[in-house]
N, CA and C atoms as a LAMMPS dump frame, in Angstrom:
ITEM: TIMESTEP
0
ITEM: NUMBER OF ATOMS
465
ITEM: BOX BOUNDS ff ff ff
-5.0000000000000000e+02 5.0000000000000000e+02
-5.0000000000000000e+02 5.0000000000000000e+02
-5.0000000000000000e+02 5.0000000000000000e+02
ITEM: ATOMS id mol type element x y z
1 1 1 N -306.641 -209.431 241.262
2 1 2 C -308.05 -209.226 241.587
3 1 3 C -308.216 -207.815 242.103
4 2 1 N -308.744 -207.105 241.403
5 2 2 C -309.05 -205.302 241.912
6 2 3 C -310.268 -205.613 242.488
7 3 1 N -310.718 -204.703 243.481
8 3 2 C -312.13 -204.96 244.681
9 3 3 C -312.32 -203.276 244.256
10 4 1 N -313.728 -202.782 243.967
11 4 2 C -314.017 -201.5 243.784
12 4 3 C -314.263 -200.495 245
13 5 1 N -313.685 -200.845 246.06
14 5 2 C -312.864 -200.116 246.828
15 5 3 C -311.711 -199.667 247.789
16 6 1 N -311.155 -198.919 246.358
17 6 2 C -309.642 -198.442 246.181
18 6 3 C -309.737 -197.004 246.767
19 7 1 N -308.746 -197.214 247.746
20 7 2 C -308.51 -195.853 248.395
21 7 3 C -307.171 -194.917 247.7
22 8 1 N -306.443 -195.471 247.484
23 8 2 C -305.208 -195.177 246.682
24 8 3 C -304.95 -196.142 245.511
25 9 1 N -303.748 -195.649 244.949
26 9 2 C -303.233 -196.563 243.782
27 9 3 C -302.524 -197.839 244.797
28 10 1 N -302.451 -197.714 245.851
29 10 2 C -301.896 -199.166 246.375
30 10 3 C -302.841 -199.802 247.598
31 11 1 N -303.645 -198.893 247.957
32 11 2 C -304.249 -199.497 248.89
33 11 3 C -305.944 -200.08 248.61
34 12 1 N -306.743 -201.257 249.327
35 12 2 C -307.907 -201.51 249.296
36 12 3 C -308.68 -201.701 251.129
37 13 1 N -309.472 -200.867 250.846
38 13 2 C -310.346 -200.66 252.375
39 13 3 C -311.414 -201.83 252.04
40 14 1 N -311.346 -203.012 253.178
41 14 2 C -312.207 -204.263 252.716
42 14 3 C -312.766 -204.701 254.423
43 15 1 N -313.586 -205.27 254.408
44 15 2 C -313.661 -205.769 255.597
45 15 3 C -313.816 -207.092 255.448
46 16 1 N -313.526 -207.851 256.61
47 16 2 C -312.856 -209.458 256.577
48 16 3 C -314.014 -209.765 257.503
49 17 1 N -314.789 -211.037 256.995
50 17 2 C -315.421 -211.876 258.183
51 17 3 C -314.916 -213.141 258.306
52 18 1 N -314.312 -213.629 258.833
53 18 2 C -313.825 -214.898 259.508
54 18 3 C -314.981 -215.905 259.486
55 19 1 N -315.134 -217.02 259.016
56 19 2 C -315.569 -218.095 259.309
57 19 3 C -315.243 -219.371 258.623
58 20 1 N -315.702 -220.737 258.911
59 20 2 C -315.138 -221.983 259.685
60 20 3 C -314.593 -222.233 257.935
61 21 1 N -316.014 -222.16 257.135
62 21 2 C -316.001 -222.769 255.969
63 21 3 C -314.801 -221.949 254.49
64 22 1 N -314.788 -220.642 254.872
65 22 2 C -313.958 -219.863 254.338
66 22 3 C -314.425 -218.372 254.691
67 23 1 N -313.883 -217.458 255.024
68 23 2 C -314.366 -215.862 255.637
69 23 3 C -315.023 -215.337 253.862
70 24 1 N -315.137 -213.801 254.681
71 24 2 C -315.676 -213.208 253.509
72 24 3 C -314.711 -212.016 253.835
73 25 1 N -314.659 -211.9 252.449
74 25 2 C -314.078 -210.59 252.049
75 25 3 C -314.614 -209.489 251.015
76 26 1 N -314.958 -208.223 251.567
77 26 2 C -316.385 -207.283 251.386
78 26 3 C -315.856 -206.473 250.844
79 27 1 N -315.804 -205.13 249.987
80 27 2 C -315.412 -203.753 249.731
81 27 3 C -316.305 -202.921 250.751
82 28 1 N -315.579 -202.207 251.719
83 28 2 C -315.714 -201.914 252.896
84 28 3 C -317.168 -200.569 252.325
85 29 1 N -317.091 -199.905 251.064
86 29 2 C -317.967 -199.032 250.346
87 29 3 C -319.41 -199.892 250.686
88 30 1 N -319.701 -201.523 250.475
89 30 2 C -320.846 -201.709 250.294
90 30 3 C -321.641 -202.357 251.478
91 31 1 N -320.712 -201.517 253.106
92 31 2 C -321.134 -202.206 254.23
93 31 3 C -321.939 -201.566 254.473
94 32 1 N -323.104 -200.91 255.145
95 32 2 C -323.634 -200.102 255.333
96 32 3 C -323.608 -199.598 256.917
97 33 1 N -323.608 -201.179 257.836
98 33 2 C -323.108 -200.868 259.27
99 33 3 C -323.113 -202.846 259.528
100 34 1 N -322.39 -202.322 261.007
101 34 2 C -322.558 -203.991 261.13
102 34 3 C -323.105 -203.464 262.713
103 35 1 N -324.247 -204.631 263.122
104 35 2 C -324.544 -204.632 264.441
105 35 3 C -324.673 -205.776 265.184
106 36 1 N -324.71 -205.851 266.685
107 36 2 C -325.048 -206.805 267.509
108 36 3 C -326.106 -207.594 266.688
109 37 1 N -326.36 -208.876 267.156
110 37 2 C -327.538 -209.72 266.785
111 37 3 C -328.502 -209.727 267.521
112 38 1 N -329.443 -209.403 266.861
113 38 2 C -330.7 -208.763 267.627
114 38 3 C -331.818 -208.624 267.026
115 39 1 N -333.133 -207.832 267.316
116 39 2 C -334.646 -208.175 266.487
117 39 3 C -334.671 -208.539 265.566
118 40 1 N -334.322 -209.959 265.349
119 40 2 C -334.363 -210.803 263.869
120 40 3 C -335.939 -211.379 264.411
121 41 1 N -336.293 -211.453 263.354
122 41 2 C -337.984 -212.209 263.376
123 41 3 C -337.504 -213.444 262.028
124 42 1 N -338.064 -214.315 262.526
125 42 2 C -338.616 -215.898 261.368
126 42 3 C -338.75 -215.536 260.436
127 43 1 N -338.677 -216.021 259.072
128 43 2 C -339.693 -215.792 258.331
129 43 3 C -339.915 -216.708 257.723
130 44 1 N -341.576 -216.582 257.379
131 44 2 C -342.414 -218.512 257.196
132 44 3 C -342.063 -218.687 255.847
133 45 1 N -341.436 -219.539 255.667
134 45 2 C -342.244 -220.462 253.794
135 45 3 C -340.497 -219.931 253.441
136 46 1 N -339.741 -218.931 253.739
137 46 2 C -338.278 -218.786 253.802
138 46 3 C -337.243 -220.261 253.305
139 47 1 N -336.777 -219.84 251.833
140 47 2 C -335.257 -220.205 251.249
141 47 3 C -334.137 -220.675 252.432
142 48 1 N -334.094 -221.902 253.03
143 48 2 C -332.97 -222.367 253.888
144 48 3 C -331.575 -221.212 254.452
145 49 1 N -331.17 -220.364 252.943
146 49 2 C -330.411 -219.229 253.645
147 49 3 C -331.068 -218.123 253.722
148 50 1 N -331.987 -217.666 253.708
149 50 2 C -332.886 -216.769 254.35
150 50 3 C -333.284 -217.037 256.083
151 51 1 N -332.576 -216.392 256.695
152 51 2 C -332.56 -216.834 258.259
153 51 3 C -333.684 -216.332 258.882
154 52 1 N -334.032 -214.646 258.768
155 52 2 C -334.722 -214.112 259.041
156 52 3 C -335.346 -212.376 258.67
157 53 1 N -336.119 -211.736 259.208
158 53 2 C -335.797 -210.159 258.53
159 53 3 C -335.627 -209.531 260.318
160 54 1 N -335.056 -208.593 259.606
161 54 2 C -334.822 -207.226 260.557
162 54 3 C -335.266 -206.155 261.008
163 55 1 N -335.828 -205.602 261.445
164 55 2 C -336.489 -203.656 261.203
165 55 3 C -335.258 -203.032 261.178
166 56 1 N -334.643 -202.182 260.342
167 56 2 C -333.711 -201.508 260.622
168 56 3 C -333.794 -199.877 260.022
169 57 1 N -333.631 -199.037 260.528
170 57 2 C -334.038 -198.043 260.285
171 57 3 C -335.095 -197.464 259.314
172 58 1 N -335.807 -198.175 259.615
173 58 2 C -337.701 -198.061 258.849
174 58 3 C -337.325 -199.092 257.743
175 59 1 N -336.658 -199.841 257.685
176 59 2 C -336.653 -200.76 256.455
177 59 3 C -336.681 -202.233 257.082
178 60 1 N -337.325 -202.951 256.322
179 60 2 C -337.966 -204.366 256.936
180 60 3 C -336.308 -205.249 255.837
181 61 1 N -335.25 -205.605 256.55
182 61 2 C -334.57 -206.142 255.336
183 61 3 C -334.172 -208.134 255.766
184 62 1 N -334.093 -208.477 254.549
185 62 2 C -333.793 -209.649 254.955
186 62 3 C -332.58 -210.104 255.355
187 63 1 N -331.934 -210.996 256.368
188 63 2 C -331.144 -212.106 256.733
189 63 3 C -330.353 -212.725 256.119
190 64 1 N -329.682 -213.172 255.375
191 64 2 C -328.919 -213.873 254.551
192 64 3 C -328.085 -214.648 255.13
193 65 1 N -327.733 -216.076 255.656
194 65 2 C -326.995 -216.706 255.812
195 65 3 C -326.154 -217.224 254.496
196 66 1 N -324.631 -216.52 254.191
197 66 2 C -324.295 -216.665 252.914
198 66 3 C -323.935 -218.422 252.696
199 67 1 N -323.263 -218.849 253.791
200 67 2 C -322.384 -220.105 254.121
201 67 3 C -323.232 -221.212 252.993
202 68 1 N -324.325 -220.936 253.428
203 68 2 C -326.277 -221.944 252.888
204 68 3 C -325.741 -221.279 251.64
205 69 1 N -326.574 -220.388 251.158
206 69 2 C -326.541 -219.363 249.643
207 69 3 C -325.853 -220.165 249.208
208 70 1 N -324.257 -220.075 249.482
209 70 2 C -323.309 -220.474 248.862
210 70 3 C -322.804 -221.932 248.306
211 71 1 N -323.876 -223.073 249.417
212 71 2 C -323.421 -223.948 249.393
213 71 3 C -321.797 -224.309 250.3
214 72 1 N -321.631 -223.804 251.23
215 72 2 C -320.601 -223.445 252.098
216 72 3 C -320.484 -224.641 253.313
217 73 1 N -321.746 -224.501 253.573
218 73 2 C -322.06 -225.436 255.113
219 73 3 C -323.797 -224.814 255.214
220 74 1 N -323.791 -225.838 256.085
221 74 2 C -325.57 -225.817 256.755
222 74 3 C -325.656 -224.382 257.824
223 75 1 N -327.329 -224.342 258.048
224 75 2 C -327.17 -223.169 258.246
225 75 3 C -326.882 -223.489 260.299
226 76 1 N -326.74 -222.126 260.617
227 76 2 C -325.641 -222.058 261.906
228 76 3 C -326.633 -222.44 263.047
229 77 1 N -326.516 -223.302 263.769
230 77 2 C -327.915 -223.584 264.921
231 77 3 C -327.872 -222.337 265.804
232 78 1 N -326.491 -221.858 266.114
233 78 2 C -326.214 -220.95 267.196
234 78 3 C -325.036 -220.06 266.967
235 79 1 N -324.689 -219.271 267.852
236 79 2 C -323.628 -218.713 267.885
237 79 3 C -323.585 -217.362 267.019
238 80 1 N -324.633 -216.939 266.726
239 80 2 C -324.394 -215.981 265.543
240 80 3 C -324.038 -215.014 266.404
241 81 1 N -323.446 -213.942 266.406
242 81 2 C -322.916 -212.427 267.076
243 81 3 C -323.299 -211.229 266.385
244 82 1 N -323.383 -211.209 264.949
245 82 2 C -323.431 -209.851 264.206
246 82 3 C -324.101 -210.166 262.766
247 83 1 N -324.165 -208.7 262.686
248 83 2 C -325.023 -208.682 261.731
249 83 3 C -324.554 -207.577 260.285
250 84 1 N -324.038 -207.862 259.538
251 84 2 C -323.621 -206.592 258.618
252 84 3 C -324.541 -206.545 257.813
253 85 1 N -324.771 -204.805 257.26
254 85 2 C -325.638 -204.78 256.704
255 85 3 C -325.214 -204.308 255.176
256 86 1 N -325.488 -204.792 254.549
257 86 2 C -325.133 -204.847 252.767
258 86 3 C -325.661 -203.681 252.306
259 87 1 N -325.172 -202.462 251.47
260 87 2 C -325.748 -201.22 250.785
261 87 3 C -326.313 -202.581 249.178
262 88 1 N -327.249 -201.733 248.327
263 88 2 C -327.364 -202.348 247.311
264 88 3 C -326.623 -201.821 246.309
265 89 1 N -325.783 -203.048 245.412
266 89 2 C -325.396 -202.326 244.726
267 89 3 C -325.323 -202.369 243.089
268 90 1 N -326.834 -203.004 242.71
269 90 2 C -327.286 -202.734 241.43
270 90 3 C -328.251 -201.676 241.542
271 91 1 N -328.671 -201.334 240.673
272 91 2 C -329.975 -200.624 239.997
273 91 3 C -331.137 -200.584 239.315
274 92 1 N -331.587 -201.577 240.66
275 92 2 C -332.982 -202.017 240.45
276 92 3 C -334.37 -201.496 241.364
277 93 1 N -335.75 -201.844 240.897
278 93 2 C -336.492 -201.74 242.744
279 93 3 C -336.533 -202.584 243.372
280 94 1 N -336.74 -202.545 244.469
281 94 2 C -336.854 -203.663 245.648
282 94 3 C -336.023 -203.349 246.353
283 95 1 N -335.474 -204.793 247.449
284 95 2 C -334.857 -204.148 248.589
285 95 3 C -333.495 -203.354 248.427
286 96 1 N -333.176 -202.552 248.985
287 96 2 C -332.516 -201.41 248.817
288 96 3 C -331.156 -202.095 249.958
289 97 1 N -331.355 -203.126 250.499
290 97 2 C -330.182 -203.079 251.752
291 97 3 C -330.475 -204.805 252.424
292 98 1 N -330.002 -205.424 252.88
293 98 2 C -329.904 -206.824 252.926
294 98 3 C -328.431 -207.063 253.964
295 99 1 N -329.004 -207.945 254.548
296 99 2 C -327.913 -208.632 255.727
297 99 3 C -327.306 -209.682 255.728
298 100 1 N -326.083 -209.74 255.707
299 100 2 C -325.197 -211.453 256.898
300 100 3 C -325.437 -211.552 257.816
301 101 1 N -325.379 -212.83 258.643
302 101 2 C -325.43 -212.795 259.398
303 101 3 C -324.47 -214.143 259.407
304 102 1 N -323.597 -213.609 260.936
305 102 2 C -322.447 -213.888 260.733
306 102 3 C -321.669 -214.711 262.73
307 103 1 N -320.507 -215.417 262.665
308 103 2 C -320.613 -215.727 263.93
309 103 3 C -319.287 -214.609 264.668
310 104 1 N -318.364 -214.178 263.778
311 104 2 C -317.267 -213.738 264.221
312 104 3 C -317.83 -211.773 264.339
313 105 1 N -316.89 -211.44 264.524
314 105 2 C -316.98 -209.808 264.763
315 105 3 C -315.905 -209.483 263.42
316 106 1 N -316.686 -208.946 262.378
317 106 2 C -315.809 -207.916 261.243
318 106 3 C -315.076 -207.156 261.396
319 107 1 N -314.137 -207.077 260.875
320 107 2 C -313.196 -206.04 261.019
321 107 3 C -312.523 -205.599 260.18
322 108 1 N -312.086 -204.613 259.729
323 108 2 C -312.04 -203.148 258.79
324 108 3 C -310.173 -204.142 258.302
325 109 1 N -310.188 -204.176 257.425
326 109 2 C -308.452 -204.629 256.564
327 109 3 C -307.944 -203.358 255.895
328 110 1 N -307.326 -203.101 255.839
329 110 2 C -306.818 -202.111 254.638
330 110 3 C -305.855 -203.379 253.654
331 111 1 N -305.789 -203.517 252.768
332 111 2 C -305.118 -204.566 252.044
333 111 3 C -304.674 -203.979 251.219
334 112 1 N -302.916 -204.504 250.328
335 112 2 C -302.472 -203.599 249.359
336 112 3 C -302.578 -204.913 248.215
337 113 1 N -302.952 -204.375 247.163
338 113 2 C -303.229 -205.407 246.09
339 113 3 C -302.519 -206.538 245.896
340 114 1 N -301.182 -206.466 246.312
341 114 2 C -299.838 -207.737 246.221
342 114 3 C -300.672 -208.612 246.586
343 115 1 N -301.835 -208.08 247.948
344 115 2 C -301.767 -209.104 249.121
345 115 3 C -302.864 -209.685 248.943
346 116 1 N -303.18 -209.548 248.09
347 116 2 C -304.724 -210.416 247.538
348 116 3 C -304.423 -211.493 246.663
349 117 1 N -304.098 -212.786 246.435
350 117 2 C -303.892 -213.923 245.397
351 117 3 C -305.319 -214.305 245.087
352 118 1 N -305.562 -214.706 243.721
353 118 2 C -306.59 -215.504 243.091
354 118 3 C -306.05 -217.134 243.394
355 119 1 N -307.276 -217.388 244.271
356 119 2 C -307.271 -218.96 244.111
357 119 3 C -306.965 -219.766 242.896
358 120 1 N -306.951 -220.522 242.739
359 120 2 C -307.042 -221.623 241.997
360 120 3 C -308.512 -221.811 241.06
361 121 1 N -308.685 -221.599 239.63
362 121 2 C -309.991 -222.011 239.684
363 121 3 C -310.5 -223 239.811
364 122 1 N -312.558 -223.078 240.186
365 122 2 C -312.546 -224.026 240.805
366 122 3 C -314.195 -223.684 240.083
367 123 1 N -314.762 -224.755 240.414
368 123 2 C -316.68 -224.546 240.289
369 123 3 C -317.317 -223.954 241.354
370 124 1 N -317.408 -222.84 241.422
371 124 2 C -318.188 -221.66 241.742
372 124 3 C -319.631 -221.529 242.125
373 125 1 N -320.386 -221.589 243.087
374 125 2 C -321.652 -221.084 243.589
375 125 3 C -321.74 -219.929 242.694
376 126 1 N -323.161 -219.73 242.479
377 126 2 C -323.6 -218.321 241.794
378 126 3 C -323.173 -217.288 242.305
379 127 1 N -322.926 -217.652 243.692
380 127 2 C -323.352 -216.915 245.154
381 127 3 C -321.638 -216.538 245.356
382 128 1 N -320.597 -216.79 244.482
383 128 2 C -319.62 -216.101 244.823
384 128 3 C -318.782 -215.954 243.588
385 129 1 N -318.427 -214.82 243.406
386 129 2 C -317.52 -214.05 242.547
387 129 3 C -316.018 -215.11 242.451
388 130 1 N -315.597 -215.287 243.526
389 130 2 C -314.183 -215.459 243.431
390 130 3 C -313.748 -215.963 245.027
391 131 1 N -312.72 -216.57 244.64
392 131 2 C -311.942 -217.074 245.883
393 131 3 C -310.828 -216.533 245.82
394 132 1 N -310.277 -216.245 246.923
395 132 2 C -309.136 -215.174 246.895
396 132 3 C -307.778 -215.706 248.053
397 133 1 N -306.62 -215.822 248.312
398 133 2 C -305.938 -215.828 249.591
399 133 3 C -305.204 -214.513 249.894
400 134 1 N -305.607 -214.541 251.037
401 134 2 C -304.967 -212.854 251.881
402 134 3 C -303.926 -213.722 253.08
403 135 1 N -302.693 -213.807 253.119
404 135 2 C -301.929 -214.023 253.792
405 135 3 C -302.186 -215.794 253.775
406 136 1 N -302.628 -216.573 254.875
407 136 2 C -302.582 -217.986 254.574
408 136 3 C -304.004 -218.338 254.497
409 137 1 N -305.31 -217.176 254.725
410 137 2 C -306.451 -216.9 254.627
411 137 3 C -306.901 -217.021 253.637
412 138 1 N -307.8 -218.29 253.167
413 138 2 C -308.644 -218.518 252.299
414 138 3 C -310.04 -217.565 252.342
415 139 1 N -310.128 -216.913 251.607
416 139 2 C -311.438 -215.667 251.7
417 139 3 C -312.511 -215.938 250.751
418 140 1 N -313.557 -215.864 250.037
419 140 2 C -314.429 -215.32 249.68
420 140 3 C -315.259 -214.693 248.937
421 141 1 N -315.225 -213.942 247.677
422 141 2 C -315.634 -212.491 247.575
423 141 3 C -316.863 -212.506 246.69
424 142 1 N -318.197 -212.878 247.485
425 142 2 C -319.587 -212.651 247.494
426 142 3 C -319.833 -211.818 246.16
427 143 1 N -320.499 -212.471 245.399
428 143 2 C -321.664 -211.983 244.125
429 143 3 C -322.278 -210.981 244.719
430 144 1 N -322.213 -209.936 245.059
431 144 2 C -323.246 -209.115 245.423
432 144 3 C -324.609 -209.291 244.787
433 145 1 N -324.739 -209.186 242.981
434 145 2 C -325.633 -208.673 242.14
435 145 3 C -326.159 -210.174 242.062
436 146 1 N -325.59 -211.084 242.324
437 146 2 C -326.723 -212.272 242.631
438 146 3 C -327.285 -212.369 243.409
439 147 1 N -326.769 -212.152 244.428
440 147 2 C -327.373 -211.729 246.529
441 147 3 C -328.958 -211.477 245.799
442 148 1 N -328.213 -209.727 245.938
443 148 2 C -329.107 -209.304 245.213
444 148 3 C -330.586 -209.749 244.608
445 149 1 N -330.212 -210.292 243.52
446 149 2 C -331.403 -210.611 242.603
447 149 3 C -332.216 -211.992 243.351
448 150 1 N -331.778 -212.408 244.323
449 150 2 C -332.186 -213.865 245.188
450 150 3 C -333.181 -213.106 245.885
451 151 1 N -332.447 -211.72 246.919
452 151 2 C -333.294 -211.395 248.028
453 151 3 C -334.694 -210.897 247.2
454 152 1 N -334.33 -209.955 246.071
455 152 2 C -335.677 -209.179 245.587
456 152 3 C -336.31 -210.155 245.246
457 153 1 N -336.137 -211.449 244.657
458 153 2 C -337.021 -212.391 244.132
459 153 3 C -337.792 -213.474 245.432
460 154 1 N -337.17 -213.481 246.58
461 154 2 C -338.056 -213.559 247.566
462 154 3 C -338.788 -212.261 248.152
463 155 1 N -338.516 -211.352 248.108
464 155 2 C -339.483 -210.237 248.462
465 155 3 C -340.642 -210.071 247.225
């Protein structure tokens, strides 16, 4: 499984989110920042994983609870901590940038390709590319370009 960001011929810069149902595993290129959890606002008539929107640097972006999206688990009553924020990465209009929201604190992996195994296949959410194991870590690795096309089609 190659992740499109490769720092070297052996290395991959990824960031890991930990959670209950299986973590996520990101190409560290399409994070944009991750922050505390904070001015999230409701939003009415809102898709079950649509949690909420944000103001974030003049951009109004939406919430994404992937766990829901994914069909993963229900969405989180509490506990959320952070917030990463997704660069876009098709080439379309609309929202330009989109959020997780997440319970653990992310953190930066450098991973060397050995260390990435392809799961087992299996029936697949739209909502995720691939399942992957990183050490005894069942991971993740998020459809972006479906994300994507979900959030603009609620905006």
């Amino acid at each position: 499984m190659a992740l499109p960001a490769l720092q070297s011929a052996e290395e991959l810069a990824c960031v890991l989110v930990s959670a209950e149902n299986g973590g996520l595993l990101l190409p560290n290129s399409c994070v944009a920042e991750i922050l505390p959890w904070r001015r999230v606002k409701p939003m009415v008539a809102a898709p079950r994983w649509c949690v909420a929107s944000l103001g974030w640097r003049g951009h109004s972006i939406v919430v994404v609870d992937f766990q829901v999206m994914a069909g993963l688990g229900e969405p989180a009553r509490s506990g959320r901590r952070s917030l990463v924020v997704i660069n876009r990465v098709g080439e379309r209009d609309g929202a330009g940038f989109y959020a997780f929201a997440v319970s653990t604190l992310p953190r930066l992996v450098h991973l060397a390709e050995d260390e990435i195994r392809d799961c087992p296949p299996d029936r697949l959410s739209p909502a995720i590319l691939s399942r992957v194991m990183v050490g005894t870590e069942e991971l993740v690795i998020p459809n972006l370009r479906y994300i994507e096309d979900e959030v603009a089609r609620l905006l």
